[in-house]
Backbone as CSV, one residue per row, in Angstrom:
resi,resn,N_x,N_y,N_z,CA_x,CA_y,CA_z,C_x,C_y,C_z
1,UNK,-1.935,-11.631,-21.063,-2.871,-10.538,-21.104,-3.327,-10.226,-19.683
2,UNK,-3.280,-9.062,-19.217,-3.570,-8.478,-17.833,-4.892,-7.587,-18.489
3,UNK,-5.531,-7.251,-17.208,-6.701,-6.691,-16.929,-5.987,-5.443,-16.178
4,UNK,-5.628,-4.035,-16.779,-5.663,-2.782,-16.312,-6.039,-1.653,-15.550
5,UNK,-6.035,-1.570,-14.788,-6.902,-0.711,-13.695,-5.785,0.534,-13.347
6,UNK,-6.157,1.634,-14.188,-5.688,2.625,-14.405,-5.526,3.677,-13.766
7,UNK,-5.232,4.353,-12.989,-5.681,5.544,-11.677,-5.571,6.817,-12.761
8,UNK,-6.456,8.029,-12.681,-6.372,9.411,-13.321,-7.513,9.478,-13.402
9,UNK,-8.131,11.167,-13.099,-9.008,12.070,-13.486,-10.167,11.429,-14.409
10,UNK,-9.639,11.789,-15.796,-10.108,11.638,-16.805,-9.799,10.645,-17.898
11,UNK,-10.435,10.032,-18.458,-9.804,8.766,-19.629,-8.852,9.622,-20.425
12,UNK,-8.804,10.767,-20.919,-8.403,11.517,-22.295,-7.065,11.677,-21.437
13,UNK,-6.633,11.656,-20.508,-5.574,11.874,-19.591,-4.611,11.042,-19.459
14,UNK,-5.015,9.482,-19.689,-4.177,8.626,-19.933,-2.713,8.241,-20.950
15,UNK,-1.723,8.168,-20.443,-0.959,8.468,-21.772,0.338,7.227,-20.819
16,UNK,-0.033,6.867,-20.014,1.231,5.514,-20.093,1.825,5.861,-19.050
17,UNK,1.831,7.495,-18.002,2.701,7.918,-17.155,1.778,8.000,-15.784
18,UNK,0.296,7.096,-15.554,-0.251,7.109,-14.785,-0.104,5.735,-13.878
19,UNK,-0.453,5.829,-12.526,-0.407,4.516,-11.831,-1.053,3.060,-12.516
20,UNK,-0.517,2.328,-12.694,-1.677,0.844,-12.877,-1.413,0.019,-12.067
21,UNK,-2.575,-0.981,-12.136,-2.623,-1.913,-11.163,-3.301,-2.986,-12.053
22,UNK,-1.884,-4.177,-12.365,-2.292,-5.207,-13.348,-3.057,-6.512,-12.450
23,UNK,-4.114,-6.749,-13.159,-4.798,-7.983,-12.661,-4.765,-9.331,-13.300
24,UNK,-4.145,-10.038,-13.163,-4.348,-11.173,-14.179,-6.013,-11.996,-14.109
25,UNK,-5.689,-12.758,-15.085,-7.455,-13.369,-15.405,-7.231,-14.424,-14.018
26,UNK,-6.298,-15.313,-13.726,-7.093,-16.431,-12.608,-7.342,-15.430,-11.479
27,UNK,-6.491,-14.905,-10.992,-6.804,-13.671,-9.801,-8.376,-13.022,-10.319
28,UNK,-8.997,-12.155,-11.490,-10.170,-12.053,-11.673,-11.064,-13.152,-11.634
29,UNK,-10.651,-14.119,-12.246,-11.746,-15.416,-11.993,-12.180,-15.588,-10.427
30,UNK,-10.849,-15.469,-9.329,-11.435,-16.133,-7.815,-12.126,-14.571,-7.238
31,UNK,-11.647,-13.527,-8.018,-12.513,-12.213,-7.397,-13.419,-12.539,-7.529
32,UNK,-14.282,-13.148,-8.632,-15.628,-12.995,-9.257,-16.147,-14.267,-8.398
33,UNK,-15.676,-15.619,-8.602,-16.104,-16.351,-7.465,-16.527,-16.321,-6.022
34,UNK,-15.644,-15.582,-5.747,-15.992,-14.942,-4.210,-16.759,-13.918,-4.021
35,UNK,-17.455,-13.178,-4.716,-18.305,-11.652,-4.964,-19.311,-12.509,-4.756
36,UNK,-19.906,-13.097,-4.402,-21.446,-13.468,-4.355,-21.874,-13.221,-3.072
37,UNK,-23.363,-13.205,-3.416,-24.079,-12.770,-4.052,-23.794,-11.470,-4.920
38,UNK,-23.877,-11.663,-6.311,-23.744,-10.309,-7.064,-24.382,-9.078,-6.678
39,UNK,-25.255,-9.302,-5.859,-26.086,-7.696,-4.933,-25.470,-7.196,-4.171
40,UNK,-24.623,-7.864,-3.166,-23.681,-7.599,-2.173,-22.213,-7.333,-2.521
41,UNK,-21.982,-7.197,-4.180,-21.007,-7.253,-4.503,-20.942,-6.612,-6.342
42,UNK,-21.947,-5.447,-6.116,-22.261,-4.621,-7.317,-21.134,-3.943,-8.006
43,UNK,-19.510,-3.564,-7.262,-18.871,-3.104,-7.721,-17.647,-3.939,-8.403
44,UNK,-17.455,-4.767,-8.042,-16.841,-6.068,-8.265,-17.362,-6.542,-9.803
45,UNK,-18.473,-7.053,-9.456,-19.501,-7.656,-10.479,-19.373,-6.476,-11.970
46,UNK,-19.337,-5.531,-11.442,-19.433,-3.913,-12.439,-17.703,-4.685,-13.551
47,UNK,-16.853,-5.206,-13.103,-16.080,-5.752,-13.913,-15.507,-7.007,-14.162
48,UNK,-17.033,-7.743,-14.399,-17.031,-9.534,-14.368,-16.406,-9.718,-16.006
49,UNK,-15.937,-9.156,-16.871,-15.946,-9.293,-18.479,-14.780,-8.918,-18.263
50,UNK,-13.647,-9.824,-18.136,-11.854,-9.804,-18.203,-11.518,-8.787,-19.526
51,UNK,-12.541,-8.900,-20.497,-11.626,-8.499,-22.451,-12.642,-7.271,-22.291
52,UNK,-13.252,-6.928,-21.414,-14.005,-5.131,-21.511,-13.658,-4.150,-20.996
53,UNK,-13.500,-3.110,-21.343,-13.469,-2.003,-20.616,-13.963,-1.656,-19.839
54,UNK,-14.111,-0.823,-18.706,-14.998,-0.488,-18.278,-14.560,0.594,-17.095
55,UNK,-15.057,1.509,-16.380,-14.758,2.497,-15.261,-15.442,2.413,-13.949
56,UNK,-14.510,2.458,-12.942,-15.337,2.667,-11.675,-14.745,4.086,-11.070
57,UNK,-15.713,4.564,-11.064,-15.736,6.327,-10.751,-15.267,6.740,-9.175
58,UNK,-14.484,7.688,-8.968,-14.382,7.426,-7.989,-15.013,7.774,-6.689
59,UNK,-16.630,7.724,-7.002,-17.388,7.962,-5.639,-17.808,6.165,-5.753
60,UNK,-17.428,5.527,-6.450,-17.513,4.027,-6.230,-16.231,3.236,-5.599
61,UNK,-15.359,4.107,-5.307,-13.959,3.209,-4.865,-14.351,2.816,-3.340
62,UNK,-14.956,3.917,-2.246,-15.126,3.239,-1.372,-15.655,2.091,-0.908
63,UNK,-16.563,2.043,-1.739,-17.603,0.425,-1.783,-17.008,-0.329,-2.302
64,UNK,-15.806,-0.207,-3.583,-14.763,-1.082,-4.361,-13.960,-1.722,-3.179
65,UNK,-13.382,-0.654,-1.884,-12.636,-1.299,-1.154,-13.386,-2.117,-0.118
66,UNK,-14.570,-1.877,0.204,-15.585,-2.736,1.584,-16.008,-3.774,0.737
67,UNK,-16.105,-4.068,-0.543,-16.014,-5.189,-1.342,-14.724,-6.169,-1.066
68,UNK,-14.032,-5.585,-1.611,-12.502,-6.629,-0.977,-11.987,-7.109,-0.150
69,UNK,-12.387,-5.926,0.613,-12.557,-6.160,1.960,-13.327,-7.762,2.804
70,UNK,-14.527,-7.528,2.327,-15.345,-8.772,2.959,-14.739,-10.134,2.343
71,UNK,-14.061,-9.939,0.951,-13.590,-11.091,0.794,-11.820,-11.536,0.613
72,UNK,-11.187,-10.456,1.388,-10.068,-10.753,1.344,-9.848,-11.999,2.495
73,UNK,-11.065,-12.257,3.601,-10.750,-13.508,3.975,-10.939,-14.806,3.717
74,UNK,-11.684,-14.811,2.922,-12.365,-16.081,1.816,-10.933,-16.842,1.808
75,UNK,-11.492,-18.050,1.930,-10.332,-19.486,2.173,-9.697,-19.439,0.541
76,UNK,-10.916,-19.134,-0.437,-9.951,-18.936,-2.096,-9.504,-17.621,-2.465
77,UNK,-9.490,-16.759,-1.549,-8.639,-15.574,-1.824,-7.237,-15.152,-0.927
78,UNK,-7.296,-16.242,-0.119,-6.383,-15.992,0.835,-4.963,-15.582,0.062
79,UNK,-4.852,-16.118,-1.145,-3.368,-16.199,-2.053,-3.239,-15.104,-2.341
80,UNK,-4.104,-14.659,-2.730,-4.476,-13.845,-3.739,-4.132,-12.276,-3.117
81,UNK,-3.208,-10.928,-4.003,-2.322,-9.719,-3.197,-3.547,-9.118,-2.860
82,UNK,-4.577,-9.061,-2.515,-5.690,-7.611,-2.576,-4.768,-6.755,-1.497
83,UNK,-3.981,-6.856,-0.945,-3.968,-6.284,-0.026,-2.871,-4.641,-0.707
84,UNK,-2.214,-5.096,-2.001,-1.230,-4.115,-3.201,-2.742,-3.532,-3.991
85,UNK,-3.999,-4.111,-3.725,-5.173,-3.572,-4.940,-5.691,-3.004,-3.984
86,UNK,-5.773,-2.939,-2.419,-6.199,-2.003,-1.383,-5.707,-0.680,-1.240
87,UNK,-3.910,-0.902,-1.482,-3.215,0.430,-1.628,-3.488,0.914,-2.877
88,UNK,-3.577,0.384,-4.221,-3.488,1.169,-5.059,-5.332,2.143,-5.226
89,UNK,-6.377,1.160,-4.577,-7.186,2.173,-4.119,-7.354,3.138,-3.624
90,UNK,-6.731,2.885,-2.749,-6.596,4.383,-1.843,-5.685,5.344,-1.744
91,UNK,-4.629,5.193,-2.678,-3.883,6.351,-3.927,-4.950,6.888,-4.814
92,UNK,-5.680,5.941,-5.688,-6.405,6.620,-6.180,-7.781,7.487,-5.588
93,UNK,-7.869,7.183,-4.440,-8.942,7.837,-3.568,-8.370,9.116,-3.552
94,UNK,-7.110,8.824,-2.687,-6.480,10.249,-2.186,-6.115,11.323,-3.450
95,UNK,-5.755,11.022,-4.527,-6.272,11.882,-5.806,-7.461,12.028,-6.398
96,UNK,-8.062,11.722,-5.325,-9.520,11.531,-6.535,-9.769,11.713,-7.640
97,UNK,-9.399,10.612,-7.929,-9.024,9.973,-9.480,-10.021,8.879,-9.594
98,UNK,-10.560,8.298,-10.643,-11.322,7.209,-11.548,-10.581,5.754,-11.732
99,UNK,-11.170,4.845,-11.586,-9.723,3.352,-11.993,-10.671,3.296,-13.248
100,UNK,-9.894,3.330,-14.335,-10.474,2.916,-15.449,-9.711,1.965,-16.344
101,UNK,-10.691,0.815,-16.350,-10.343,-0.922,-16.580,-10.352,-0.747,-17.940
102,UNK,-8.693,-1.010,-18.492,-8.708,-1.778,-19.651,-8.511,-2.859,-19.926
103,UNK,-9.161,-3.431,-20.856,-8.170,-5.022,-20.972,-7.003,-4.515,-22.262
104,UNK,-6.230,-5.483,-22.031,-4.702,-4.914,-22.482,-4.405,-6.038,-23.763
């Protein structure tokens, strides 16, 4: 089971022929580990629940990426691709488009 992060407009738009960007759960587990403080890390935190849905809009992607950012050097993220979840951000920036998280 992957965690979905969907690029397009609108949810009703979705139909299987849009970009994704699969997350597995241990990769979400060390995101969420490393997001702390949850204040400093509101957009992150916005999808701590692996089995929920949920949307980050896209006047939230820039802060999505200065999030990853601060912890793509973290000694437990070092493994870990953010750097394929950086590009697929900023595809979806450059369409300004929505990532909208399904769990699958």
């Amino acid at each position: 089971m992957t965690m979905d992060l969907i690029s397009a407009k609108h949810q009703k738009e979705i139909d299987g022929t849009q970009p994704v960007f699969q997350l597995e759960e241990d990769v979400h587990e060390l995101l969420l580990v490393a997001a702390k403080p949850r204040k400093k890390f509101p957009v992150i935190n916005k999808i701590d629940n692996y089995y929920a849905d949920n949307v980050i809009l896209f006047g939230e992607l820039d802060s999505f990426k200065k999030e990853l950012d601060l912890i793509a050097n973290n000694d437990d993220c070092k493994q870990l691709n953010i750097k394929n979840l950086l590009i697929f951000i900023d595809k979806a920036i450059w369409g300004k488009n929505n990532l909208y998280v399904l769990a699958d």
